[in-house]
C-alpha positions in Angstrom: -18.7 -9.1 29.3 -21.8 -7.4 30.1 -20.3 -3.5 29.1 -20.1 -5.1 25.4 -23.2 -6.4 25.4 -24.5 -2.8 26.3 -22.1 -1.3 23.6 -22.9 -3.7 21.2 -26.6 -3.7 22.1 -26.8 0.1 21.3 -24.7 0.2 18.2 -27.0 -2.6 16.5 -30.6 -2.5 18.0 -31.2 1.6 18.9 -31.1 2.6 15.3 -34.5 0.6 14.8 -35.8 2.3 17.2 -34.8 5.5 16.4 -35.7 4.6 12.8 -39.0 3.9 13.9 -39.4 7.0 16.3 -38.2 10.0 13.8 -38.4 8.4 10.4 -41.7 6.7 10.5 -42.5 7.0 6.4 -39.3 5.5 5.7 -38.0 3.8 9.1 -36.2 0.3 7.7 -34.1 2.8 5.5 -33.3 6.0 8.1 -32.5 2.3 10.2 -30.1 0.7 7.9 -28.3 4.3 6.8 -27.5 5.0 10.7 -26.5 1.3 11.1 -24.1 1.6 8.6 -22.5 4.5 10.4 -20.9 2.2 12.0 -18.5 2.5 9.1 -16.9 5.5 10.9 -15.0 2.8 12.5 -12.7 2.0 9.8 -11.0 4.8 11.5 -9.7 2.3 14.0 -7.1 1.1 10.9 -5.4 4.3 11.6 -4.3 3.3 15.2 -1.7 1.3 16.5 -2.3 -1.3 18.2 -5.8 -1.3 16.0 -7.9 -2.3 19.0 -7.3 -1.3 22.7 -9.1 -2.1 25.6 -8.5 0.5 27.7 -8.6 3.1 25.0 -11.5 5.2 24.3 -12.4 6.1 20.9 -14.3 9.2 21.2 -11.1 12.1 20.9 -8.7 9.6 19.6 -9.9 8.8 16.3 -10.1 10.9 13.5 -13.9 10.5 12.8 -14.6 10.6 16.9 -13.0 13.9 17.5 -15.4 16.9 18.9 -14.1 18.4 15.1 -16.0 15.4 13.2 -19.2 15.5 15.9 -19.5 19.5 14.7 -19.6 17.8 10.9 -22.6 15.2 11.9 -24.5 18.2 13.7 -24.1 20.3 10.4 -25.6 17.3 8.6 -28.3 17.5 10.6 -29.4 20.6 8.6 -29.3 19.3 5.3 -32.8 19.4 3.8 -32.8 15.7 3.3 -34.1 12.5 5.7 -31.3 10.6 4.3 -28.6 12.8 5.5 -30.1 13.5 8.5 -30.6 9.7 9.4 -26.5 9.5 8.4 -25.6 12.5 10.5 -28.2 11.0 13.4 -26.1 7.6 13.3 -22.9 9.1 13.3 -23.6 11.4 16.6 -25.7 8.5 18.3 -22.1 6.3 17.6 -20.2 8.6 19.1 -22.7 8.9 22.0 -22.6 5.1 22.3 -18.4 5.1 22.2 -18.3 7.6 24.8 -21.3 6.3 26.9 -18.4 2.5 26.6 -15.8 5.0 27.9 -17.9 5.8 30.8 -18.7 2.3 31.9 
């Protein structure tokens, strides 16, 4: 219980922070665009069984592979807070998948 209350924890809450930290002129929006990187998971349709455990995401899905975490880094360059907030939230999710694998 208490591992997805860490996961969960730092899917929902550290974007706010983050928002707040490196997009203070337009935090509650750089907030909600990296929360709803949490989209990324729809990926998890793809798989069968469509949840599992003892499976980690990060490498197994298409949008958590090291192929899509070079894509979010590349975002990071675009001259624009919005993309960077996207790209930000997709690389913190896959930070906070693989930190859940850890655990």
């Amino acid at each position: 219980m208490f591992p997805q209350i860490i996961h969960y924890s730092l899917h929902f809450f550290t974007p706010f922070l983050f928002g707040k930290l490196f997009f203070k002129q337009y935090w509650w929006y750089a907030s909600l665009l990296m929360l709803s990187t949490m989209l990324i998971d729809l990926d998890h349709l793809l798989a069968n069984p469509i949840f599992d455990p003892n499976r980690c995401s990060v490498g197994f899905h298409p949008l958590h592979t090291i192929w899509a975490a070079f894509l979010y880094t590349g975002m990071l360059f675009i001259p624009s807070w919005k993309w960077r907030a996207v790209a930000f939230g997709c690389l913190w999710h896959l930070c906070t998948d693989l930190i859940d694998c850890l655990i």
